[in-house]
N, C-alpha and C positions, 0 to 999 in steps of 0.2 A: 504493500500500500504506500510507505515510503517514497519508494522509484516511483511511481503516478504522480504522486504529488509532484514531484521536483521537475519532472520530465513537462507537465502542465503549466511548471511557472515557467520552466524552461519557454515553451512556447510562447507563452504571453511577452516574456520579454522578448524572444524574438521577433515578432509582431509588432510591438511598443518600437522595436529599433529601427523597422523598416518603416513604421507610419511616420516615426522622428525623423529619417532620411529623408522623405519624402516631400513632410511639411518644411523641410530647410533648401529642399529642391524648387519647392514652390517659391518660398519667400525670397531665392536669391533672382530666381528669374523674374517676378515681380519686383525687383530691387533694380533690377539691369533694365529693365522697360522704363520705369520711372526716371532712371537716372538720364537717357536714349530720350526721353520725350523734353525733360528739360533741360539738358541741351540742343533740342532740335527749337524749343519755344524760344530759351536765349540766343538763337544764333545770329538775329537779325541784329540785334541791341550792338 
């Protein structure tokens, strides 16, 4: 019963690690758009 337990946190943090990659995957590419949009807005200035 032990090894289930740990094998199932196991998982979860697996899971936890990849939704984490994902949600930094997200934020940098919305980080890189924003930054592309206002330098395309300042470029006249």
């Amino acid at each position: 019963m032990k090894g289930r337990m740990s094998s199932v946190l196991t998982l979860k943090q697996l899971s936890w690690d990849k939704c984490s990659r994902l949600m930094r995957e997200q934020r940098t590419r919305l980080y890189i758009m924003w930054r592309c949009t206002v330098i395309l807005l300042c470029w006249d200035e």
